[in-house]
C-alpha positions in Angstrom: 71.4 -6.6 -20.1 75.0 -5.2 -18.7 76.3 -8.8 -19.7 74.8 -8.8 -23.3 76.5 -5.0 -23.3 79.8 -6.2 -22.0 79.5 -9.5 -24.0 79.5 -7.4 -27.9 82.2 -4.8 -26.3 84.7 -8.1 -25.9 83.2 -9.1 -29.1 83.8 -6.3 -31.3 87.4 -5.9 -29.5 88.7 -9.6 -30.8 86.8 -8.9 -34.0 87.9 -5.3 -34.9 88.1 -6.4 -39.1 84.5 -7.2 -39.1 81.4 -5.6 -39.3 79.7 -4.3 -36.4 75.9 -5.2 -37.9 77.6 -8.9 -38.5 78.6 -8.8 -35.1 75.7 -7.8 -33.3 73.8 -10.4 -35.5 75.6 -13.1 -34.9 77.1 -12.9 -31.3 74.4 -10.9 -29.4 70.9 -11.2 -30.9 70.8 -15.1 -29.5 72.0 -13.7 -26.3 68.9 -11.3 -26.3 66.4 -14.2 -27.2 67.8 -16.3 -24.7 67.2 -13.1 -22.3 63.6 -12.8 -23.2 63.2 -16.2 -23.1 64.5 -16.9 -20.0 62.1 -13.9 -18.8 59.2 -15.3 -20.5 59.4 -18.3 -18.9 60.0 -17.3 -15.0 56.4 -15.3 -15.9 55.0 -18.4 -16.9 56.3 -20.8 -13.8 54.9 -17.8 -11.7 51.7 -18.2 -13.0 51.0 -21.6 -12.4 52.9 -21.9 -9.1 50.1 -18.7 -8.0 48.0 -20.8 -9.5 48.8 -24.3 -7.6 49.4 -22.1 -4.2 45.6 -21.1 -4.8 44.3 -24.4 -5.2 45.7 -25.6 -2.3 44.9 -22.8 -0.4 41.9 -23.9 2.4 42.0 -20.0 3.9 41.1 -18.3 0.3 38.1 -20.9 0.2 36.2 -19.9 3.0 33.8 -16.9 2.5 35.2 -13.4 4.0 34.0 -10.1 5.3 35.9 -7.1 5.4 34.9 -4.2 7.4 36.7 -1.4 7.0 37.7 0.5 10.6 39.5 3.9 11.2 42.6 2.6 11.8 42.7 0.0 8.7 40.5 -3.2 7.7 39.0 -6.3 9.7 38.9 -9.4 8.0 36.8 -11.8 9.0 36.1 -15.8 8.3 34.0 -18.0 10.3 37.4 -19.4 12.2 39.4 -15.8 12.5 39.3 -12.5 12.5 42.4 -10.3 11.5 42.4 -6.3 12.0 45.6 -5.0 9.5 46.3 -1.5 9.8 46.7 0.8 7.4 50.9 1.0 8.2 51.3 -2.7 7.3 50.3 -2.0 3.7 53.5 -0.5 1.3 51.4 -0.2 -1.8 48.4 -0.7 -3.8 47.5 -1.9 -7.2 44.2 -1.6 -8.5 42.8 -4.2 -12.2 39.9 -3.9 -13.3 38.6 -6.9 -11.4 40.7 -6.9 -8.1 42.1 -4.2 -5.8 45.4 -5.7 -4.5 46.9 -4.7 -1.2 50.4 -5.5 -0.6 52.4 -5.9 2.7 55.7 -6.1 0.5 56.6 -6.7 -3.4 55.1 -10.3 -3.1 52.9 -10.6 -0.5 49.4 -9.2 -0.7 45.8 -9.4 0.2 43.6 -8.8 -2.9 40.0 -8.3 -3.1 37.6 -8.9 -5.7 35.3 -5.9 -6.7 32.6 -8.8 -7.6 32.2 -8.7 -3.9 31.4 -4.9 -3.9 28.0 -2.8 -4.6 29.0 0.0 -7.6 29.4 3.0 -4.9 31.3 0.9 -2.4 33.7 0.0 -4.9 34.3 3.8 -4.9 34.3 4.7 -1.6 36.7 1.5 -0.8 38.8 3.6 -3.5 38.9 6.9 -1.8 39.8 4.9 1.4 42.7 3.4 -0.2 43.9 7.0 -1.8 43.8 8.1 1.6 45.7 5.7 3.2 47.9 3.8 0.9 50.5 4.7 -1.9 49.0 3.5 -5.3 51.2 1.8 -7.5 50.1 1.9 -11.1 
C-alpha cells in the first residue's frame, strides 16, 4: 500500500496540469487490482498447499485422544503420546467447527468439535479461556 501511495505522489508531481481523479484512474487503480489480486491469489495457493500438506499427512490419519492434564493436553495415537503444555501455545482461534491451538502464527494443532460431547465442547472452552489468549 505505501508503494501505490508513493507511486500517485510521483505521479501527480510529473503530471501537475492534469486532473487528480484522471490520475488516480489511470495510474493507480490497476496498481490496486494487481494488489488485491496478487493477495487473492497467495490465499488461494495457501489453500490448496494446506490442503495437499493434509493429504499426505499419515499422522493426521490415525485416530487421536486428547486428555486434558493440569499442566496442558496429552495427545495420544496408537504409535505416540505427546503431553504440550499450556506455555507452548501463543494463541487460540475458535470456528464454528474447529478449536485451533497455535504454537506460533502458522503452526497449530486444531481440533474438531465433531469429536466432542455438547458440554465438553464447553468445558474444553473454559479451559482454553483459562490458559490461552484467544485470538478472534
Amino acid at each position: 500500500m505505501l508503494f501505490v501511495l508513493l507511486r500517485f505522489a510521483q505521479i501527480v508531481i510529473t503530471n501537475v496540469n492534469a486532473p487528480i481523479i484522471n490520475i488516480f484512474i489511470a495510474k493507480i487503480v490497476p496498481h490496486i487490482i494487481e494488489c488485491i489480486s496478487l493477495y487473492i491469489l497467495a490465499r488461494v495457493i495457501q489453500y490448496f498447499l494446506i490442503r495437499r500438506a493434509w493429504e499426505n499427512s499419515h499422522h493426521w490419519k490415525y485416530d487421536f485422544c486428547v486428555e486434558t492434564i493440569e499442566k496442558g493436553l496429552l495427545i495420544s495415537t496408537s504409535g505416540e503420546e505427546s503431553k504440550i503444555q499450556w506455555s507452548m501455545f501463543t494463541h487460540y482461534r475458535e470456528t464454528n467447527n474447529l478449536f485451533l491451538l497455535y504454537f506460533s502464527s502458522n503452526y497449530y494443532n486444531l481440533f474438531p468439535k465433531r469429536a466432542f460431547e455438547n458440554q465438553e465442547v464447553n468445558q474444553f472452552r473454559d479451559l482454553l479461556r483459562q490458559n490461552i489468549q484467544q485470538i478472534k
